[in-house]
C-alpha positions in Angstrom: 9.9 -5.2 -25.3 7.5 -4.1 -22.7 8.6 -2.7 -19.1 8.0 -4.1 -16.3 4.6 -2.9 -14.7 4.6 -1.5 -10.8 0.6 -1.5 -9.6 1.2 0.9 -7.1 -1.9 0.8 -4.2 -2.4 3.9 -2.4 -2.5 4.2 1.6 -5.7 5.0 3.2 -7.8 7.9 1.9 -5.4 8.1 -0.6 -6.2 8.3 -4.8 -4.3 7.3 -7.6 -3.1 10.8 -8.3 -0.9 10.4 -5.4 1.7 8.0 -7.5 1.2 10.2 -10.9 4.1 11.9 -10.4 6.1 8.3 -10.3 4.8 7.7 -13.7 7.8 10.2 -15.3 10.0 9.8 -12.0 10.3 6.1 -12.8 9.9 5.6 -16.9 13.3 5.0 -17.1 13.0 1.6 -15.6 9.3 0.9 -15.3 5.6 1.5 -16.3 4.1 2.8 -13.1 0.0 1.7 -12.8 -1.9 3.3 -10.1 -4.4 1.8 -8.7 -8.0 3.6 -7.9 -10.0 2.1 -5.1 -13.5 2.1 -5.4 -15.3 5.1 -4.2 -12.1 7.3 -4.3 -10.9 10.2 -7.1 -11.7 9.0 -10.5 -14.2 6.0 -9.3 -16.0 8.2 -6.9 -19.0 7.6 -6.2 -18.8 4.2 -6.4 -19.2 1.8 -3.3 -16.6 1.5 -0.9 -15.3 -1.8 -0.2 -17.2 -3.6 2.8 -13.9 -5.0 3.4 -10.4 -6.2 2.8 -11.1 -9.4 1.5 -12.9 -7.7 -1.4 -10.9 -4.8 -2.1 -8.3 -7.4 -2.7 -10.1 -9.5 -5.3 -11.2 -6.6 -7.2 -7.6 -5.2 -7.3 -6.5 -8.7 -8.3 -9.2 -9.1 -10.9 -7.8 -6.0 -12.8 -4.5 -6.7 -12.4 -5.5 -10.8 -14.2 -7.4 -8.5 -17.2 -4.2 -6.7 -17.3 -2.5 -9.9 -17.8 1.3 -8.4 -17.0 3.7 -11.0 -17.6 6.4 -9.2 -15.6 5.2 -7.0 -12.4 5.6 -5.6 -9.2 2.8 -4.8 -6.5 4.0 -1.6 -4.8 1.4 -1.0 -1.4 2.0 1.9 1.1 0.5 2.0 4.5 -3.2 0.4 4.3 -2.1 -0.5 0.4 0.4 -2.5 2.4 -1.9 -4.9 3.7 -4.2 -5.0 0.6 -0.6 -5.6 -1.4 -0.5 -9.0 0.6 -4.0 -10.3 0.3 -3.8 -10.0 -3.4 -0.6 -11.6 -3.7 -1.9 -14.5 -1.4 -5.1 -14.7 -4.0 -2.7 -14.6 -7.0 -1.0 -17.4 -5.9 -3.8 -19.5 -4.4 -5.7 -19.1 -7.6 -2.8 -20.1 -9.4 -2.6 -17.1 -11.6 0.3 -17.8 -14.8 2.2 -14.8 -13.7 3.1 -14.1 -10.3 4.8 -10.9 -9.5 8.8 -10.4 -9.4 8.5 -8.9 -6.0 5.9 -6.8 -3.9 7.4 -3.8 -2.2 5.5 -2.5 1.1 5.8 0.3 3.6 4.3 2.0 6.4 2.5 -0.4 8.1 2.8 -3.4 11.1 2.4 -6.5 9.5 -0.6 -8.5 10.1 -0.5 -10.3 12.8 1.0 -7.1 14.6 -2.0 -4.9 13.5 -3.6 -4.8 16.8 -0.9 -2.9 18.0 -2.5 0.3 15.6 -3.9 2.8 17.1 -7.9 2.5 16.5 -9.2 5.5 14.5 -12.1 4.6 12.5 -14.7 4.6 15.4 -13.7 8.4 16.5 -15.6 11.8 16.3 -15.1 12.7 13.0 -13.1 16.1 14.1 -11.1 14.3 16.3 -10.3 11.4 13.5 -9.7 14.3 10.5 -7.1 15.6 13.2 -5.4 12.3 13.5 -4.8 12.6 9.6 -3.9 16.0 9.4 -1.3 15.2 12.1 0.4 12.1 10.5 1.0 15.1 7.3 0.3 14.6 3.3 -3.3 15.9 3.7 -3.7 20.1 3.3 -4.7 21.0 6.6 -6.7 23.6 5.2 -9.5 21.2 4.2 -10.9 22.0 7.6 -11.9 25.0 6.7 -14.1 23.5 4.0 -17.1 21.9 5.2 -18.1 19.9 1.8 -14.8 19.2 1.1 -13.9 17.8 4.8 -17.2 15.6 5.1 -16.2 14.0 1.6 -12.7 13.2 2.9 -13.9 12.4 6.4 -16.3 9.8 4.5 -13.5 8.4 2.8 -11.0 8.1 5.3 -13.6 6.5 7.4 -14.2 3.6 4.8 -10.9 2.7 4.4 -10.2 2.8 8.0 -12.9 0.7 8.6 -11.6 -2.1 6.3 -8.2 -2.1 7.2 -9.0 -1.8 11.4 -11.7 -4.8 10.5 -9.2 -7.0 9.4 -8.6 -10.0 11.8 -5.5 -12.0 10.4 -6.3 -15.0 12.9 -2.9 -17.4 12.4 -0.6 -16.3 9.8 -1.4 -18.0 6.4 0.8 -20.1 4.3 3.9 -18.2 2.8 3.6 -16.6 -0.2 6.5 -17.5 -3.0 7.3 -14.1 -3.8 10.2 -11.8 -2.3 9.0 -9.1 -0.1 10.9 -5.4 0.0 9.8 -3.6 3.2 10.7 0.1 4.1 10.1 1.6 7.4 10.7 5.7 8.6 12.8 5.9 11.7 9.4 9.0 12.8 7.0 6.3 11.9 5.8 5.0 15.5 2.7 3.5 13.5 5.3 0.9 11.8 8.9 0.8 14.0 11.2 -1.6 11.9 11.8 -4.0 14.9 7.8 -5.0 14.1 8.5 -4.1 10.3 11.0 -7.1 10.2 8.0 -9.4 10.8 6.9 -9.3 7.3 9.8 -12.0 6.6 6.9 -14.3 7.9 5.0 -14.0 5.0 7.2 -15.2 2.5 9.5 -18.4 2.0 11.6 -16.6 -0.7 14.1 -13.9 0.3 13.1 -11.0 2.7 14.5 -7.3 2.7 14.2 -4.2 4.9 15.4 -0.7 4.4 14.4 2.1 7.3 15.1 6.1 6.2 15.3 9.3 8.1 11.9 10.2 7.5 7.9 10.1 8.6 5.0 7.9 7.5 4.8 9.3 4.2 8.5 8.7 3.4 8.2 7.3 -0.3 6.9 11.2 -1.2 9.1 13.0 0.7 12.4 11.3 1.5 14.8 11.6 -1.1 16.9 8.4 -0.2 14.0 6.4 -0.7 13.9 7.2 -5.0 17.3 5.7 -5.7 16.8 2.7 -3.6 13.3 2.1 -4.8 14.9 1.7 -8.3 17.6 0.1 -6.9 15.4 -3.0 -5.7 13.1 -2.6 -8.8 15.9 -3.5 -11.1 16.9 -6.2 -9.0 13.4 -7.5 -9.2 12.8 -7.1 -12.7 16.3 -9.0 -13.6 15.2 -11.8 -10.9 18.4 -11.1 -9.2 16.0 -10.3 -5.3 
């Protein structure tokens, strides 16, 4: 019997490498798939996205030649928002196999995005700093001037696309639960705001906040056992 497949979408400037470790974390229960955008790690050198809208239907086009019968869309911080536009275009396009659940984290929904503190249009020193500050990047990138225009360059696409994004009024609900997770250091995504994401779905909602920063699902180890926890509630259509 095959397992039940996460896509896991990384958050911006982010590769695929950063789930690789989940792949033997999570076996047990799942098959963990990360997703590359375009232009980043493996698919460097490929064209960034021009926006939102389009990084969604690519990611949704591979997960359709995929054809998982039983899935989950995992999307943290920019991969949050990108999580939601492809599970809109699933549904919408009336793909055979929607997924059990999407799980999302680190980001304002939406509709609350304008809240976000605009970084894409800075200096780039004074945007790289921004990054380095928020944590998960190796500070010591700055001292390598090839290395820090190539992340800069990247940081600044994916900025771009996910600042760019105008909601406008909320679309219709999507049919598919939605698992959000907040960090209580995250002022970027406070889970009074986080709760909003129930708006996007007419099937049941859930919200879990740990004792941690932005980058919680790497670092906080609360967040592994309750990650499985809701995993194998999805996967046994008990969300």
């Amino acid at each position: 019997m095959e397992k039940t497949k996460i896509f896991c979408l990384p958050y911006a400037g982010g590769s695929a490498s950063v789930y690789f470790d989940w792949k033997k974390k999570y076996d047990s229960i799942a098959e963990i798939v990360p997703i590359e955008y375009n232009g980043h790690g493996s698919l460097f050198g490929i064209p960034f996205y021009k926006d939102a809208d389009e990084a969604a239907s690519d990611i949704c086009n591979r997960i359709c030649a995929d054809n998982p019968k039983d899935y989950i869309i995992y999307g943290h911080s920019m991969g949050s928002l990108i999580t939601l536009l492809v599970a809109w275009k699933l549904e919408k396009d009336g793909y055979n196999h929607l997924p059990k659940a999407i799980i999302i984290g680190g980001s304002r929904p939406p509709h609350l995005k304008y809240k976000n503190k605009p970084l894409a249009n800075l200096p780039k020193d004074k945007l790289m700093k921004e990054i380095f500050d928020l944590g998960q990047t190796d500070s010591e990138i700055m001292y390598e001037s090839e290395l820090f225009d190539m992340l800069y360059s990247v940081f600044h696409a994916d900025l771009k696309i996910f600042e760019e994004y105008e909601c406008g009024e909320l679309a219709p609900k999507i049919s598919i639960p939605i698992v959000t997770m907040a960090g209580t250091q995250n002022g970027e995504a406070p889970l009074n705001e986080m709760k909003e994401w129930s708006k996007y779905t007419s099937n049941n909602f859930y919200i879990k906040e740990f004792d941690a920063d932005h980058f919680f699902p790497f670092n906080c180890e609360e967040f592994g056992d309750y990650y499985l926890e809701m995993i194998d509630k999805a996967i046994k259509s008990l969300l």
